[in-house]
Structures are given as C-alpha cells and as structure tokens.
C-alpha positions in Angstrom: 0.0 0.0 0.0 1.2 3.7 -1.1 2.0 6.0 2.1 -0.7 8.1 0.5 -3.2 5.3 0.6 -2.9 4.4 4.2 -3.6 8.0 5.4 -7.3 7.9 7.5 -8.9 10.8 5.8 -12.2 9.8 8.4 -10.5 11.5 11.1 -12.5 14.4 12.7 -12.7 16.6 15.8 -15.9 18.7 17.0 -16.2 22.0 17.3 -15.6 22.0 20.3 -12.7 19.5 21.0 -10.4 21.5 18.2 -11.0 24.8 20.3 -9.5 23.4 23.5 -6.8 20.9 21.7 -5.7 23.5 19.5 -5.2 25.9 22.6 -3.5 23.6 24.4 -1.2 22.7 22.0 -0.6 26.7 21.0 -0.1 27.4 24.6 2.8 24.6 24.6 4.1 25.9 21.7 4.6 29.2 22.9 6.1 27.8 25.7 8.9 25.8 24.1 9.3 28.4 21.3 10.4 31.0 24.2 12.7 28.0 25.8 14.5 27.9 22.2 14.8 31.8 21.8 16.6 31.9 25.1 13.4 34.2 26.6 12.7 31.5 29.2 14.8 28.9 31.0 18.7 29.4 30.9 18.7 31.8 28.9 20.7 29.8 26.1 19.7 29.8 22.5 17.9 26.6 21.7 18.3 25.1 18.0 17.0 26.6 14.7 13.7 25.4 14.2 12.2 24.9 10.4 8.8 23.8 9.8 8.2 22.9 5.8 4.8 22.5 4.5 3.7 20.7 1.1 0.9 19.8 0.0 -2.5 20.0 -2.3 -3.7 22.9 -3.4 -6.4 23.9 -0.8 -5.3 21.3 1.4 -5.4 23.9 4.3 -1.8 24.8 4.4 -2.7 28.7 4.8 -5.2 27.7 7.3 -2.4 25.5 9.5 0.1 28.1 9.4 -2.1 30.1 10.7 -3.0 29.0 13.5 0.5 27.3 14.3 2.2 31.0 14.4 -1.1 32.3 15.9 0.0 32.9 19.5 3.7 33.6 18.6 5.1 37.0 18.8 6.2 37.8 15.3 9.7 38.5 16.2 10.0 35.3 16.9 9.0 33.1 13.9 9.3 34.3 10.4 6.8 32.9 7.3 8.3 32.9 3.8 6.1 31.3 1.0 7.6 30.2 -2.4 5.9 30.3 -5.8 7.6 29.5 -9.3 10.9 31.1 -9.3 11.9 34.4 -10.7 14.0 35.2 -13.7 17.1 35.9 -11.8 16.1 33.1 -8.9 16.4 30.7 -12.0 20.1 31.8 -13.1 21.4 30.1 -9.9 21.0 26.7 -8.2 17.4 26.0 -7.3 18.1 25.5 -4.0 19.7 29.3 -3.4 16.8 31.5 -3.0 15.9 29.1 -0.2 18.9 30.0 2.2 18.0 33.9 3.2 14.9 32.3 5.2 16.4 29.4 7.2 16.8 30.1 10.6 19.4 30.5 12.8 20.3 29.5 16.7 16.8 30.3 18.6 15.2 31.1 15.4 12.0 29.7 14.0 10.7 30.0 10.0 8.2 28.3 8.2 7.9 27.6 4.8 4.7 27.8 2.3 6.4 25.8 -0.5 9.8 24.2 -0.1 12.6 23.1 -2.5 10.3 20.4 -3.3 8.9 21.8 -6.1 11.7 20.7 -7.9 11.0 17.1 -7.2 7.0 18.1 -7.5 5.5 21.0 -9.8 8.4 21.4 -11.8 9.2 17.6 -12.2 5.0 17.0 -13.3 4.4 20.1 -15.6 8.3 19.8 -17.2 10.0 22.8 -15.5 12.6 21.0 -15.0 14.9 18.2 -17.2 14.4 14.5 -15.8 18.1 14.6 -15.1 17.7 17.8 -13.0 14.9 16.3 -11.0 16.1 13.0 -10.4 19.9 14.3 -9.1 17.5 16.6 -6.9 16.3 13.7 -4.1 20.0 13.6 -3.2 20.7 17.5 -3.7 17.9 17.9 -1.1 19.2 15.0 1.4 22.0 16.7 1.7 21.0 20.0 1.8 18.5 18.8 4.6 21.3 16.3 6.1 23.9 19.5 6.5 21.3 21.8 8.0 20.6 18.5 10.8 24.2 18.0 12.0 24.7 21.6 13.1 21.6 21.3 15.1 18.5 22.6 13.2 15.5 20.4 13.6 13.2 20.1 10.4 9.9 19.2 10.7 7.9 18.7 7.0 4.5 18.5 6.3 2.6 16.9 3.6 -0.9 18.3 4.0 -2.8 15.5 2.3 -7.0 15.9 1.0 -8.9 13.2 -1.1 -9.9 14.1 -4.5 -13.5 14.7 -3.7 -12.9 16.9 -0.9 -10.8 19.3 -2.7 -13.3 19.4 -5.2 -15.6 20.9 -2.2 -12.8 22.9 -1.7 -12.6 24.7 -5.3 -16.2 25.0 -5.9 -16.6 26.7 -2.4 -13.7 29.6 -3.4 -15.2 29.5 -6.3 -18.3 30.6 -5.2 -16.9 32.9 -3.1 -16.3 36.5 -4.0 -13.5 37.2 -1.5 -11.6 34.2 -2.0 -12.0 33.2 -5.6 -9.0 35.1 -6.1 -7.3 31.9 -4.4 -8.1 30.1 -7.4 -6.5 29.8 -10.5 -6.5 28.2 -13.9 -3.4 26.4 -12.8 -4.9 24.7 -9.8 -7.7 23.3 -12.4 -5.2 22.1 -14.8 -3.1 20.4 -11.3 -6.3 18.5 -10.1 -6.7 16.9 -14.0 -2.8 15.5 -13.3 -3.7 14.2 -10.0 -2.5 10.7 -10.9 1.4 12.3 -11.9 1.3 14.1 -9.0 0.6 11.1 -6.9 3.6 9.4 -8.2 5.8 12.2 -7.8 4.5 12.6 -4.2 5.0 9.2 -3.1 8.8 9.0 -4.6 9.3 11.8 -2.7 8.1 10.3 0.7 10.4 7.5 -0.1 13.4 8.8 -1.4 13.3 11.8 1.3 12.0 10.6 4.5 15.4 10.4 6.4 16.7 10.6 10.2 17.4 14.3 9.3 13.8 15.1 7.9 11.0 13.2 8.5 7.5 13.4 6.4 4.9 13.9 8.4 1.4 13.2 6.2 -1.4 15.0 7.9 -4.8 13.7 7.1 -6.4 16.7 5.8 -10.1 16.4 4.9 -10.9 18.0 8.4 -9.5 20.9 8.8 -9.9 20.9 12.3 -8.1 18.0 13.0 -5.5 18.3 10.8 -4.9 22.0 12.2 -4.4 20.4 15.9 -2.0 17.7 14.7 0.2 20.1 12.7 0.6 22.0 16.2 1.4 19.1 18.4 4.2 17.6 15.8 5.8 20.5 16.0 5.5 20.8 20.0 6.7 16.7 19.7 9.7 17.9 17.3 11.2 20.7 19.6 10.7 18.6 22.9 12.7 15.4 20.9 15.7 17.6 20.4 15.6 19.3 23.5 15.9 16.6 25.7 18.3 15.1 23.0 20.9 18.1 24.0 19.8 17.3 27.7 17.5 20.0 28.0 14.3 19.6 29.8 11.6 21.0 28.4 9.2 21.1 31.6 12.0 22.8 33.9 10.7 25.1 36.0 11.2 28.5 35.1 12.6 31.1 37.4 10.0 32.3 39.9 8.0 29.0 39.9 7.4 26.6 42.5 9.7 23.4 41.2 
C-alpha cells in the first residue's frame, strides 16, 4: 500500500474538541518556542527550528500556518512562501533563493512551499529536465542532512486531501467573491494531473524521508483535525531535540514553584 493510501482521511474533531486541543497545543508551543529563543529557562539559545509545508492545493496549508504562528510573537517566527521562481532566482541553483529564510540558533521559520517543487510541480508540468529532478532527491538529502548535523530540527509536512474533498474545496472559493481570487486556472489544470502528482509525491516520501527530515502526512479532509496535529508535531519535534541536548523541556522556570 502507497503512504498516500494508508492515510485515514475519516479523522475528525468537533467543534468543540479542536478549540480546547488546538489551545493547548498553542499554549505549549509558545512555551517551548520562548525555551528555544533563550526568553525562558537558561537563557541559552535553543536550535534553529524549520517547519516545511507541502501539500495539495487547498489542502489547508494557509489555514495550519495560521494557526500554528497564531499565539507567537512575530519577532520570533518568520513565514516565507515560495511560488515559481523568478527570472534571476532561475540563473542560480534551485536550492539558493531558499537560504535567506532558514533560521538560525533560537530562530524559527516556516515555509509555504519548499525546495520540493523541484521534485514536485516542476518535475509534473516539465519545468525541469528528468536529469535535473532526479539528481535533486540527493541534492535535497543533503542540503537537509547538513542543516541537521549543526543542530536545526526540520519538521515537513505533507498536507494530504482526497480528490472529492478538494473538489468541495474549489467549488466553495469559487463561489466565493473574497476568496475566488485563491483560485486559479493552474490549480484546475493540477487536479486533471492528480495521478502524476501522486507518483511524484509518493517517490518523494520515499526517497526523502530520512533521520534528518522526516514526512509527516497530515490527514487533511478536516481541517480541524489536521490543524491540531500540525501543532502538536511540531511541540513533539522541539521537545525530541531538547531533551536530546539534555534540555528539559518542563524545567521550572525562574520564579515557579519546582
């Protein structure tokens, strides 16, 4: 079975369980993200944390980076999003306009769009040779196994919806005179290569997933749900490498009772 295939898309949480899971997790999140920017705890920098998010078109992404930065100060966290690369972005190696946004010791950035899209849009639609996009799985391994080993911690994010839901989806911005704009030809012309894209996804999964960066394919179709476990993998992310440098996340802070 394909890792797409054994995703639960049935998944759901009420109204009413999202509201308090998604606090809690945002509440913890703040938490750690100050613990990593050196606001709380020793006072040390923690490592550079880089969140990377892929996916479907309307698959939500917008709508889970939302409300993952939500209850961050914007100091501390910086969004970049990546469409199809400029004139001057395509004179150098794909992977160069990505380096300005990556963070830095007790930084945080998340990605709309990632280098993927060379292994993705640009491998399905022909943007880029078959030679450039199969030498790219390893390009990106590296890239991703060199930002690991001095300490950044990557989490990535495949934001996955079935067919028929992201049919809903487009028909609903469609209709919609405030977000139509979200729509485009393109997207149209995407969902009639669904089956390419599949493959491409799925050999990405596979050829990608390492100890340095691992996929993390959230069941999309609710966006509830798929909102609340966006923010608790990250929360799960930082507390892994924390306590793998020997910090404890749940120290008590100065002032507290321990």
């Amino acid at each position: 079975m394909s890792r797409l295939a054994e995703v639960d898309l049935s998944v759901r949480l009420s109204k009413k369980e999202a509201k308090e899971q998604l606090a809690q997790a945002q509440e913890r999140l703040v938490h750690l993200r100050l613990l990593l920017g050196g606001q709380i705890g020793s006072g040390e920098l923690g490592p550079p944390l880089c969140v990377l998010f892929e996916g479907w078109d309307a698959s939500g992404k917008g709508g889970a980076i939302k409300r993952l930065v939500d209850e961050l100060d914007p100091r501390h966290v910086r969004v970049a999003q990546f469409a199809a690369p400029t004139f001057d972005e395509k004179r150098h190696h794909f992977l160069w306009r990505f380096w300005p946004v990556l963070p830095g010791w007790g930084g945080m950035a998340v990605l709309d769009r990632t280098w993927y899209g060379r292994v993705l849009v640009e491998r399905v639609e022909g943007f880029a040779t078959e030679d450039q996009w199969q030498r790219a799985y390893g390009e990106i391994v590296d890239l991703e196994t060199t930002l690991a080993a001095e300490g950044t911690v990557l989490v990535k994010f495949w934001m996955h919806v079935s067919p028929e839901e992201q049919l809903r989806r487009f028909e609903s911005r469609r209709d919609d005179p405030y977000r139509a704009w979200k729509l485009t030809d393109e997207d149209w012309r995407n969902r009639g290569q669904r089956a390419a894209y599949e493959d491409a996804v799925e050999e990405m999964l596979e050829r990608t997933d390492t100890p340095a960066g691992r996929w993390h394919v959230v069941a999309g179709d609710d966006k509830r749900w798929a909102r609340v476990a966006v923010v608790r993998t990250v929360c799960e992310a930082v507390e892994s490498a924390l306590r793998a440098r020997g910090v404890d996340p749940d120290a008590p802070l100065p002032g507290t009772a321990g």
